[in-house]
C-alpha positions in Angstrom: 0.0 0.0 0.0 1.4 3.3 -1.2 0.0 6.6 0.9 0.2 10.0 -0.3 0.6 12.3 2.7 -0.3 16.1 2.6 0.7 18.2 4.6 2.8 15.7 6.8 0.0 13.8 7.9 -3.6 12.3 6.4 -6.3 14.2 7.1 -9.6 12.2 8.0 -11.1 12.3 4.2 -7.9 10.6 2.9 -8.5 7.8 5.4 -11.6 7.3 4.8 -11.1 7.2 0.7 -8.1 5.1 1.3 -11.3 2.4 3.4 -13.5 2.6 0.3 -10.8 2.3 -2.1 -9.6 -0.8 -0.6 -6.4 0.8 0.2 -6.6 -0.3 3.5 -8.2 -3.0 4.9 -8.6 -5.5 7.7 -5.3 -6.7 7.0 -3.4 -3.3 7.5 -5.3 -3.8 11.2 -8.6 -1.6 10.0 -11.5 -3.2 12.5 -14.0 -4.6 10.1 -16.5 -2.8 11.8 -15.3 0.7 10.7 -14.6 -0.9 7.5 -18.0 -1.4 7.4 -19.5 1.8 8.6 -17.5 3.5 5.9 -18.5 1.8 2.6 -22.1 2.1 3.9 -21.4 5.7 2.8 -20.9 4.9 -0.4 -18.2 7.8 -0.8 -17.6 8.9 -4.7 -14.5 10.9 -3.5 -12.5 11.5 -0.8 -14.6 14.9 -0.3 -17.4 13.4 0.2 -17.1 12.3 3.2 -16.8 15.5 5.1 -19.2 18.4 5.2 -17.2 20.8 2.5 -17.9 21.0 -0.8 -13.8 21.3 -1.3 -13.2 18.6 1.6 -12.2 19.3 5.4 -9.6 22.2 6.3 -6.3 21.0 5.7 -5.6 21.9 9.6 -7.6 20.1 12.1 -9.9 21.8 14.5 -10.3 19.4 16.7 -7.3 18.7 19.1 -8.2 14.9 18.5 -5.1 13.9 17.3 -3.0 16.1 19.6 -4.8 13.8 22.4 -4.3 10.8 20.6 -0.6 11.2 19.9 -0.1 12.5 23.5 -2.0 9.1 24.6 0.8 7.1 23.2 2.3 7.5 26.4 -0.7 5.6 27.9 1.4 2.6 26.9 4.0 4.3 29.2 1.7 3.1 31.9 2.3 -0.4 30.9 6.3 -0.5 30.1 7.1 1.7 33.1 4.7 -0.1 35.3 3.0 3.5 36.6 1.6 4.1 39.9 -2.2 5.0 39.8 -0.7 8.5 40.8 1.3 8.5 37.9 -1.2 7.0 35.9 -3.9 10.1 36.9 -1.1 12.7 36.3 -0.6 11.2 32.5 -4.6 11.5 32.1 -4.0 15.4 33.1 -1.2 16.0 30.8 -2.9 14.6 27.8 -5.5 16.6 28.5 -3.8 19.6 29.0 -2.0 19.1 25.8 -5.8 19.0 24.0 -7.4 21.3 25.2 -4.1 23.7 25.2 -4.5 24.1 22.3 -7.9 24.9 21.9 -7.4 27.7 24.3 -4.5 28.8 22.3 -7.0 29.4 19.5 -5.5 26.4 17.6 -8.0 24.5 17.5 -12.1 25.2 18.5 -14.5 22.9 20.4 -17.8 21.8 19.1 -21.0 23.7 19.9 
């Protein structure tokens, strides 16, 4: 499987149009079921899956994937064996990181 990336990283249209495609599949470790959930779309182009005409921003506005890449240190908790303390004080950092951003103006929370 070959992936373009723009912009450094894909943006959630591209992942989705890589699904329907049959780019990526169960066997790159998709779950079925969100295989599933996204052909019922029945997307004709990567655009069409988001809620712009020209596709979604090319930035993100949610701080999703600043949370989820600060996460990755959840499996910290496993490798360094983490105290419940520690464990809570990772919880507030990746949260901090979020929604840091969001008060920065970075990114903007829903309605």
């Amino acid at each position: 499987m070959s992936l373009k990336l723009s912009n450094t990283a894909l943006v959630y249209q591209e992942i989705a149009w890589l699904i329907e495609t049959d780019q990526l599949t169960a066997a790159n470790g998709v779950p079925q079921a969100l295989i599933d959930r996204v052909k019922d779309l029945m997307l004709t182009s990567p655009e069409s899956f988001t809620a712009y005409p020209e596709g979604s921003p090319r930035h993100q506005s949610w701080p999703a994937m600043h949370s989820a890449g600060s996460s990755a240190s959840l499996y910290f908790a496993v490798v360094a064996n983490l105290t419940e303390a520690q464990y809570c004080q990772v919880l507030r950092t990746d949260y901090a990181v979020a929604y840091g951003r969001t008060v920065a103006g970075v990114h903007y929370p829903s309605k």
